[in-house]
C-alpha positions in Angstrom: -24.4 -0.3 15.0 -21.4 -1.9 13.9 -20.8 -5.5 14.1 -17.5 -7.1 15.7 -15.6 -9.9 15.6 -16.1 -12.6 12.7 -18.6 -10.9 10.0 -19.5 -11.1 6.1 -16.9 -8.7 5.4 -14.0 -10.7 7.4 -12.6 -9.9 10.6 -13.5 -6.7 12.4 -11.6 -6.2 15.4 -12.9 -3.3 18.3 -10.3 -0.4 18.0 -9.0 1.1 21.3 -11.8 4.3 21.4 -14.2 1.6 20.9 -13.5 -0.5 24.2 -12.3 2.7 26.3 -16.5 4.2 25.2 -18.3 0.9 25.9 -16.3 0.5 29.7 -16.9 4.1 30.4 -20.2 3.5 29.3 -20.3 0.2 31.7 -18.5 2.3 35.0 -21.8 4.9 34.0 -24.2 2.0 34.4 -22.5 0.8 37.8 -21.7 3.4 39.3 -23.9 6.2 37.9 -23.4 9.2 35.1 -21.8 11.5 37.5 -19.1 8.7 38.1 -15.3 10.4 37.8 -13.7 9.9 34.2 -11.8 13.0 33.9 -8.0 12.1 32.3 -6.8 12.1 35.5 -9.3 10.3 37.4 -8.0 6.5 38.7 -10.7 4.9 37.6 -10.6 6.4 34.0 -6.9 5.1 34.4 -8.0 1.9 35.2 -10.2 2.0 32.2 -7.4 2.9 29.8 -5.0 0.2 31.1 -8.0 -2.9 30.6 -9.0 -1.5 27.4 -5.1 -1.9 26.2 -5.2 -5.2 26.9 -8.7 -6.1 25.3 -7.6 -4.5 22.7 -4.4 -6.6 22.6 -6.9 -9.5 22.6 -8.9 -8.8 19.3 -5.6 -8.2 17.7 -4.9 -12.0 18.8 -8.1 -13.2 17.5 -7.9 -11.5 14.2 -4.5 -13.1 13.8 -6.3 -16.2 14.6 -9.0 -16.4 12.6 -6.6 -15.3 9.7 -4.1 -17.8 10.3 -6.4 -20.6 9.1 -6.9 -19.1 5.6 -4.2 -19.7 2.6 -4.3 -16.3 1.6 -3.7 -14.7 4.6 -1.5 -17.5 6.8 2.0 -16.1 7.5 4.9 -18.9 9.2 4.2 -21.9 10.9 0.5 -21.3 10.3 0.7 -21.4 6.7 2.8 -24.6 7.2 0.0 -26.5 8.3 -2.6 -24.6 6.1 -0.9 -25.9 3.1 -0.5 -29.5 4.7 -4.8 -29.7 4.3 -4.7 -28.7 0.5 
């Protein structure tokens, strides 16, 4: 199993095929394995969509979490990393 999010090795962001697996995974749970996720199927739409936008969000918190180190700060974020030295 792989580990997300901050680890020993750094950062490890979710990719997209990640998220879209673990919410089909979740609509299988609710609403049981013979739930519609065809391509075509709304809900699988849905799924897409959301999964977009989390993945948006561990993009974010990558750039985050690498914003507060000197080596990797970029812009106004490395401004105030080099103020603490």
């Amino acid at each position: 199993m792989t580990t997300y999010g901050i680890t020993t090795a750094g950062f490890v962001p979710k990719t997209l095929d990640v998220i879209i697996t673990e919410m089909q995974n979740e609509a299988r749970l609710q609403f049981g394995t013979d739930v519609d996720l065809t391509e075509t199927s709304p809900l699988q739409k849905f799924i897409e969509v959301e999964a977009m936008e989390v993945a948006r969000l561990w993009d974010m918190a990558e750039s985050i979490y690498y914003s507060g180190f000197l080596e990797t700060a970029e812009g106004a974020s490395l401004d105030i990393v080099v103020r603490h030295l």
